[in-house]
C-alpha positions in Angstrom: 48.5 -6.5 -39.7 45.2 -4.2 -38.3 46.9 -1.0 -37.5 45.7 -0.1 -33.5 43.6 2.8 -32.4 44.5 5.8 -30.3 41.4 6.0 -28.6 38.2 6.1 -27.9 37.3 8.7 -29.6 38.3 8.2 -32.6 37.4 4.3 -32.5 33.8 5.8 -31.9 33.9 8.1 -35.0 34.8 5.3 -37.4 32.0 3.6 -36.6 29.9 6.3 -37.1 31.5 6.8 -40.0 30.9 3.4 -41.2 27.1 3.2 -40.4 26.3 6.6 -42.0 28.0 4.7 -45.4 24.8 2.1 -44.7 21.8 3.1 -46.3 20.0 0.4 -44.2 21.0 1.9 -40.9 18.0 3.6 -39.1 19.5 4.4 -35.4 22.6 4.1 -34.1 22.3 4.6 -30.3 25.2 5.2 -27.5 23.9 3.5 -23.7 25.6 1.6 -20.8 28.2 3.1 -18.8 30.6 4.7 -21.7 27.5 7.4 -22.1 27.6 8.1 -17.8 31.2 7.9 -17.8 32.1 10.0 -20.7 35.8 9.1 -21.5 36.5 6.6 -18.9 39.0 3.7 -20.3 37.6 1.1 -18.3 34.1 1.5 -19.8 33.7 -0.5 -23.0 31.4 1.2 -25.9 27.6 -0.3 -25.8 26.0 0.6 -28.8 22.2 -0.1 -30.2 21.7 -0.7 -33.8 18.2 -0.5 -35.4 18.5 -1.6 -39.1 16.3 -3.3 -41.7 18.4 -6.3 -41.8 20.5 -7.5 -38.8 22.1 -10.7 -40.6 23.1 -8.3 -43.4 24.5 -5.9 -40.5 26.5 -8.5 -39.0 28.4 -9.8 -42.1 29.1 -6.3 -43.1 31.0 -5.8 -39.6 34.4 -7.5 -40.2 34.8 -3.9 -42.6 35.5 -2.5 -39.5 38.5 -4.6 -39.4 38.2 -5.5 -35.5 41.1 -8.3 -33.8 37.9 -10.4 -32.3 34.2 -10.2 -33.5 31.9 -12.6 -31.7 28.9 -12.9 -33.3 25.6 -14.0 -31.7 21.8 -13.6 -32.3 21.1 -10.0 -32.9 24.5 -8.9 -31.3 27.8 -8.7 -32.2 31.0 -8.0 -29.8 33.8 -6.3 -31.6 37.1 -6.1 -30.1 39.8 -3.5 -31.1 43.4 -3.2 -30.0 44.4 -0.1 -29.0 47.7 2.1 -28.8 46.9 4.0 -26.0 44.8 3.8 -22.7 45.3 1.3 -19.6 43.1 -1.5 -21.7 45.4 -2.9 -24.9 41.8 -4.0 -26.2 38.6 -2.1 -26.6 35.5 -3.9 -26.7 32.2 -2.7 -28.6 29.4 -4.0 -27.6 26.6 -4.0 -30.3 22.8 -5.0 -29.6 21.5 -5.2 -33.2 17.5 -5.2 -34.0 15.3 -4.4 -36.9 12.3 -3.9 -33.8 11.7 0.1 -32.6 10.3 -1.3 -29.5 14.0 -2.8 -28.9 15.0 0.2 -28.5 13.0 1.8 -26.5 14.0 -1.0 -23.8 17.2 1.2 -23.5 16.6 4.6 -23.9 13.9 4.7 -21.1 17.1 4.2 -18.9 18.5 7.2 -20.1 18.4 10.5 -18.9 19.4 12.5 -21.8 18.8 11.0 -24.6 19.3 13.6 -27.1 23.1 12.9 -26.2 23.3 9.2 -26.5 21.9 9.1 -30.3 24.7 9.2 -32.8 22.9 8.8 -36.4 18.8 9.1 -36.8 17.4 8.0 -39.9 13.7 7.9 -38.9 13.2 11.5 -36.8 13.9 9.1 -33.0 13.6 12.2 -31.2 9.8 13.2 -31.6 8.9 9.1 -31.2 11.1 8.7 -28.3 9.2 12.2 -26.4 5.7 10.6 -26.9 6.8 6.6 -26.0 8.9 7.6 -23.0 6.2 9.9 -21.6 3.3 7.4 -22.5 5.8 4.8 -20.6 6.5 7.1 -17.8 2.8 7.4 -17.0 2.6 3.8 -16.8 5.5 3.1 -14.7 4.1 6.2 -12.2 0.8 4.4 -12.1 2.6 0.9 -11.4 4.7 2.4 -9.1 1.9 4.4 -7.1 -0.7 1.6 -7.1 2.5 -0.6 -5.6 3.1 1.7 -3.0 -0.8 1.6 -2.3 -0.7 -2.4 -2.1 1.9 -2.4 0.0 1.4 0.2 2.5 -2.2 -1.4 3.1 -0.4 -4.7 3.3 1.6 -3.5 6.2 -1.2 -1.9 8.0 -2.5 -5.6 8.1 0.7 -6.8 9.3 0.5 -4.0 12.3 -3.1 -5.6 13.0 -2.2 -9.1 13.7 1.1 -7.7 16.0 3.8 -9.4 12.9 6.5 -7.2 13.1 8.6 -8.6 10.5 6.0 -8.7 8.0 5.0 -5.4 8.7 8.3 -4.2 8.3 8.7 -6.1 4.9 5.6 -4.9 3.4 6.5 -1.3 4.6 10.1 -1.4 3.2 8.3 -2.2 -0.1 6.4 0.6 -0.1 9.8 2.9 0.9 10.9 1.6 -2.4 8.1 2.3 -4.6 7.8 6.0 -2.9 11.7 6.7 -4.1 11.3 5.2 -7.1 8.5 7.7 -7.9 10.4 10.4 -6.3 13.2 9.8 -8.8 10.5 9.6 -11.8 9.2 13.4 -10.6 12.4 14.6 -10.6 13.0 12.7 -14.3 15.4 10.7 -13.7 13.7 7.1 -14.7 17.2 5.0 -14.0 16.0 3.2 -10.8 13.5 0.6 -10.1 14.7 -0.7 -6.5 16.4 1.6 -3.8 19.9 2.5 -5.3 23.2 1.6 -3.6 24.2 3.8 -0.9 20.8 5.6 -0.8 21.1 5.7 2.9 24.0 8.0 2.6 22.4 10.5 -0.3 19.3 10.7 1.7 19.1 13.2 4.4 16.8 15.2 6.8 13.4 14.0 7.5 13.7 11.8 4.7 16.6 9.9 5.7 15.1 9.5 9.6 12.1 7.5 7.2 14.3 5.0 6.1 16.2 4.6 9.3 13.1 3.8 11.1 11.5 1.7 8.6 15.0 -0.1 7.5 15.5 -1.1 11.7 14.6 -4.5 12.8 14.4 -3.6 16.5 11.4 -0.9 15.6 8.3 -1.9 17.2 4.6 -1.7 15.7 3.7 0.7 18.0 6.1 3.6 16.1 4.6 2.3 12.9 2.1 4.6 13.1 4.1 7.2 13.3 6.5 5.7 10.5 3.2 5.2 8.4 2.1 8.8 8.8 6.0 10.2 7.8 5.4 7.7 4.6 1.8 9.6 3.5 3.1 12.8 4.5 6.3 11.9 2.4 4.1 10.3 -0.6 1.6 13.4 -0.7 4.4 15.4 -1.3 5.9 13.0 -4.1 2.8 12.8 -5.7 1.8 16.5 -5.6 5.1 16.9 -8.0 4.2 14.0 -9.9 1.2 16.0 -10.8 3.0 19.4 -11.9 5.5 17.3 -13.7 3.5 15.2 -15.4 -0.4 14.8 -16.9 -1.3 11.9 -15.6 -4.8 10.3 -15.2 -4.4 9.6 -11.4 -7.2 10.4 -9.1 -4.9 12.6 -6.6 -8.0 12.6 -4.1 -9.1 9.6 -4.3 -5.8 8.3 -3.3 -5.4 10.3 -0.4 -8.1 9.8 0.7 -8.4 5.6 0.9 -4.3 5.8 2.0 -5.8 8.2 4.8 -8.5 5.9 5.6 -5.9 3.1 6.0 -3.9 5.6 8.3 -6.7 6.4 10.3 -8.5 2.3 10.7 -4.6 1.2 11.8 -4.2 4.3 14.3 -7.3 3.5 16.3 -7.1 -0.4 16.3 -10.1 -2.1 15.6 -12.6 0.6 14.0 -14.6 -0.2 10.9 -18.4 0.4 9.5 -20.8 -2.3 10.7 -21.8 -2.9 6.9 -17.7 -3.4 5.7 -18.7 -7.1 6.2 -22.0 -7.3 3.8 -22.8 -4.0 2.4 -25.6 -5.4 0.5 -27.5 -6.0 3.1 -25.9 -3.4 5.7 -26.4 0.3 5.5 -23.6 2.0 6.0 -22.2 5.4 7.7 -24.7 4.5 10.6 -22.3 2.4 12.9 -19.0 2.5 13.5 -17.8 -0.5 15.8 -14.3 0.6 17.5 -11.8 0.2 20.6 -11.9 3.1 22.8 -11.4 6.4 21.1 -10.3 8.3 24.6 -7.0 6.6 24.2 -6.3 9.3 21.4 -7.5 12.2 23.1 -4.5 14.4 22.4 -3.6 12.9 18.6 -5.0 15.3 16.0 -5.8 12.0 13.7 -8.9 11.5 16.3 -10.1 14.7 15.1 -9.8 13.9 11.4 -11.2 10.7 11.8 -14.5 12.4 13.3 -14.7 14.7 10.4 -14.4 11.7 8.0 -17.1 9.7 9.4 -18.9 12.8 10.5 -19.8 10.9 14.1 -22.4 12.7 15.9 -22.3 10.4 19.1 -20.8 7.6 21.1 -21.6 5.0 22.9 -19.7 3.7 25.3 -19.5 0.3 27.4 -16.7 0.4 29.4 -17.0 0.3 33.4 -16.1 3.3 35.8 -12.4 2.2 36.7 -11.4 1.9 32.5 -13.4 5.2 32.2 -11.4 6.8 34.9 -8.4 5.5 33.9 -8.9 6.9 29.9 -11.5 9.5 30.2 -12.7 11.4 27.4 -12.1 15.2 26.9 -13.9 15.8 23.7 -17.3 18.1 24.6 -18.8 18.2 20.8 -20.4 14.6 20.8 -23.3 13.3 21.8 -22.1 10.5 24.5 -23.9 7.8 26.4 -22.0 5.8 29.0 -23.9 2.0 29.7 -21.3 0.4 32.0 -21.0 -3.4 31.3 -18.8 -4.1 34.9 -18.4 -7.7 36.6 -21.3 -8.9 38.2 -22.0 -11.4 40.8 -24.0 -14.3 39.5 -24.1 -18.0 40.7 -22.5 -20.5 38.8 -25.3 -22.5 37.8 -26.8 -20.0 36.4 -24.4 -20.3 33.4 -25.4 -23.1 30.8 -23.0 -23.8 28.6 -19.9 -22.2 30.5 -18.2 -21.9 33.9 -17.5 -18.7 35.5 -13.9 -17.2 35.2 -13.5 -19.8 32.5 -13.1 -19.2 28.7 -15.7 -18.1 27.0 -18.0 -17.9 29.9 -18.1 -14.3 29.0 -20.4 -15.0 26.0 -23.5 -16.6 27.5 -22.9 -14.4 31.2 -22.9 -10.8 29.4 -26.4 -11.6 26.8 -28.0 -13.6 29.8 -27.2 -12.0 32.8 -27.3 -8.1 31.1 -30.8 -7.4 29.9 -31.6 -4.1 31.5 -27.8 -3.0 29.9 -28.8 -4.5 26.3 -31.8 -3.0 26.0 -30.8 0.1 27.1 -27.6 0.2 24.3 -30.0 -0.7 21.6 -32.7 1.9 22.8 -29.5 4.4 22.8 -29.0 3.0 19.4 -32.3 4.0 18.2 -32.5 7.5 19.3 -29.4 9.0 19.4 -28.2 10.6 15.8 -25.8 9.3 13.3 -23.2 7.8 12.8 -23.2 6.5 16.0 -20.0 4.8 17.3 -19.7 2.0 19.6 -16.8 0.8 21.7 -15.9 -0.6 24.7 -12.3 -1.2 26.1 -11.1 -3.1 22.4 -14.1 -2.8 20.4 -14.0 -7.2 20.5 -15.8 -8.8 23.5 -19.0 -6.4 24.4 -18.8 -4.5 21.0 -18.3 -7.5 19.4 -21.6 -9.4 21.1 -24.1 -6.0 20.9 -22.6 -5.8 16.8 -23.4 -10.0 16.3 -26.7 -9.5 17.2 -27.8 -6.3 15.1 -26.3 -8.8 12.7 -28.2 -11.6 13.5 -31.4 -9.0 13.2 -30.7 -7.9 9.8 -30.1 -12.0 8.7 -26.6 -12.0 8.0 -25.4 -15.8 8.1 -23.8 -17.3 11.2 -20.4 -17.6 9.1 -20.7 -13.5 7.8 -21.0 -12.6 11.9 -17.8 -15.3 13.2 -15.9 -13.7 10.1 -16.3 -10.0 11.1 -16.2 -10.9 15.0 -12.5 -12.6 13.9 -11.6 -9.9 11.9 -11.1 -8.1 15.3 -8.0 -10.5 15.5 -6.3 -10.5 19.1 -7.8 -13.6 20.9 -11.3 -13.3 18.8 -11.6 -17.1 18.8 -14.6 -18.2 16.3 -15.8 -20.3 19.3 -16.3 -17.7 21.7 -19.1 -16.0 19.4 -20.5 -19.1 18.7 -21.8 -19.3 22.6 -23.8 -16.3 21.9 -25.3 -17.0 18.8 -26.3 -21.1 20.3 -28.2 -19.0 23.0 -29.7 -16.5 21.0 -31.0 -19.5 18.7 -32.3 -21.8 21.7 -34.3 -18.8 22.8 -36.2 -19.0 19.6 -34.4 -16.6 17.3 -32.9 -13.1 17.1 -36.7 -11.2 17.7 -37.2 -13.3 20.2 -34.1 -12.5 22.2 -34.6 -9.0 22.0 -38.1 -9.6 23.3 -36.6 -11.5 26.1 -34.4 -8.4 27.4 -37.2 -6.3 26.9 -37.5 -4.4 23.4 -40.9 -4.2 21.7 -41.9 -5.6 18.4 -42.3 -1.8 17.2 -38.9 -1.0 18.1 -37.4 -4.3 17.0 -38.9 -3.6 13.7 -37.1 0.2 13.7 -34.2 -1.0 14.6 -33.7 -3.6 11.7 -34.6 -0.9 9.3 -32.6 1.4 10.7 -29.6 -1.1 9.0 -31.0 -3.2 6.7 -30.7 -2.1 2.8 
């Protein structure tokens, strides 16, 4: 009859005892909850063998004299009756491997590892220092570069007005920020957003995840959730950097998640040459909705500085002026209204007034005092220049196509970046345009036809072409 066990403890010291008798036995390793819980009775004992032989290993174990022992490949589950404790039967739990890297599998979910090892052969300590910090580098660099995907990913969301994606893109992001946030702090046990997190998290951080977790937050808020999530991140990753030595480009990361901030806070903006910048020079326009609807957000101000805008060009008409003024006295700024005028129907070619897109052949027809004063305005004044009307789509979008057009982008290259302006930016609307422009002869040939000179038709495709 196997005489029971008293407890824990001393069930855990025979087996030491036992694998320090084995001359094969490199590491024996303590993990699972039994190592959080410390001398909890409902926590069975998970152990990790690392040995030369594991099929030797396992037909050594019955010396242990367990009730059960269920053996499997590369593990073995002993189970012991006991004397005392609110279990009659103890179960050990042993992962057995003759692979280092096994090992490592489990220890990189341990805190304090020093504590869980209970025999090393092979000096574990020194080898476990350099692998868990080589894998802690790569897990911050996964982590960040996640948190990079997916906060870009709901910034596209935001674009196209999908709430839900945005919101599932941005929770992903909420995770990966934690996750690193437990990793500067060195704790490495969480790869998703812990239970109860909600209730550990409080402050600032805490109003983060309440805003991003709820359903019924709009995408106009994101912004503001978006900037909490840099602000939040910056901070992460700043202690990330004391803790740590990794090879992460701290600026560089800033500074594109701060671009993203700033292209998703003013809707719409984006260089001219993002759509071919072999061909397009860039940093000389910037195509946007109307900046004056940001007078009073700092993030105008930073934006200026990042582009280092020197003037601005506006289209909008009196009444949207007066209704969104701008207030901002350091630029450079030209105002060429593009308002409603009264033209006869059959004037008009391929479209009917009032009717869808009859905007597309009546502003380049029906406008040629107004374009040839915007591109003359585009010549002289300095750069980066930005130009905008009411949503950067319709007159920006038409003035943009044709400095396209100039520079020989394809047909398809100006319908994708006039579409990338999403909200009602059908492909067909664009398309009116660039049939007129090509049944007047070509894109030198319209600007002839509203008045520019070969001279400054020549400076103004140099002025963008690479």
């Amino acid at each position: 009859m196997i005489k029971p066990i008293t407890s824990d403890k001393i069930l855990e010291n025979k087996i030491i005892e036992f694998f320090n008798k084995l001359p094969s036995i490199k590491l024996l390793l303590r993990f699972g909850s039994k190592l959080v819980n410390g001398n909890d009775l409902l926590s069975d004992i998970d152990l990790f063998i690392l040995v030369e032989d594991t099929l030797e290993l396992q037909n050594k174990l019955n010396e242990l004299k367990p009730s059960m022992i269920l053996d499997y490949d590369c593990r073995s589950v002993l189970y012991f009756e006991m004397s005392e404790g609110y279990y009659e039967v103890k179960k050990v739990d042993m992962k057995i491997s003759n692979n280092i890297d096994d090992y490592f599998k489990f220890v990189e979910h341990i805190k304090d590892f020093t504590n869980a090892i209970l025999i090393d052969n092979i000096g574990i300590g020194k080898i476990t220092n350099e692998r868990v910090y080589k894998t802690t580098l790569e897990k911050i660099k996964y982590h960040v570069n996640r948190f990079i995907e997916a906060f870009e990913n709901c910034s596209v969301s935001n674009q196209s007005s999908d709430q839900y994606r945005f919101l599932f893109h941005q929770t992903i992001a909420l995770q990966h920020l934690y996750t690193l946030e437990y990793m500067a702090n060195n704790y490495l046990k969480y790869n998703y957003l812990p239970k109860q997190l909600t209730n550990s998290i409080k402050g600032e951080n805490k109003d983060i995840l309440k805003k991003n977790l709820d359903p019924n937050s709009n995408l106009k808020e994101g912004r503001k959730t978006r900037l909490n999530l840099i602000n939040k991140f910056e901070i992460v990753l700043k202690h990330i950097f004391d803790v740590y030595n990794t090879k992460l480009d701290y600026n560089k990361i800033m500074k594109f998640l701060n671009t993203l901030l700033i292209r998703d806070w003013i809707w719409n903006i984006r260089d001219l040459a993002d759509i071919n910048p072999e061909m397009l020079k860039d940093n000389v326009l910037i195509r946007s909705s109307s900046l004056s609807f940001y007078n009073d957000e700092s993030i105008l101000h930073q934006l200026l500085i990042n582009f280092n805008v020197k003037s601005i060009i506006d289209l909008r008409h009196k009444k949207e002026i007066e209704l969104n003024p701008y207030n901002h006295q350091s630029l450079i700024y030209h105002n060429i209204p593009i308002g409603a005028k009264h033209i006869k129907p059959h004037r008009l070619k391929y479209t009917e007034i009032g009717i869808d897109p009859f905007f597309y052949e009546y502003f380049p027809r029906h406008y040629k005092e107004e374009i040839k004063e915007i591109f003359m305005k585009i010549i002289i004044t300095p750069k980066p220049v930005i130009l905008h009307c009411y949503a950067g789509k319709d007159r920006t979008g038409i003035i943009v196509s044709m400095i396209q057009k100039l520079v020989g982008l394809s047909d398809e290259e100006i319908i994708l970046d006039y579409v990338s302006s999403r909200s009602d930016t059908k492909q067909e609307k664009i398309k009116v345009t660039l049939r007129l422009i090509d049944e007047i002869g070509g894109i030198k040939q319209y600007f002839e036809y509203v008045g520019l000179d070969l001279e400054k038709i020549e400076l103004l495709k140099n002025m963008f072409k690479r």
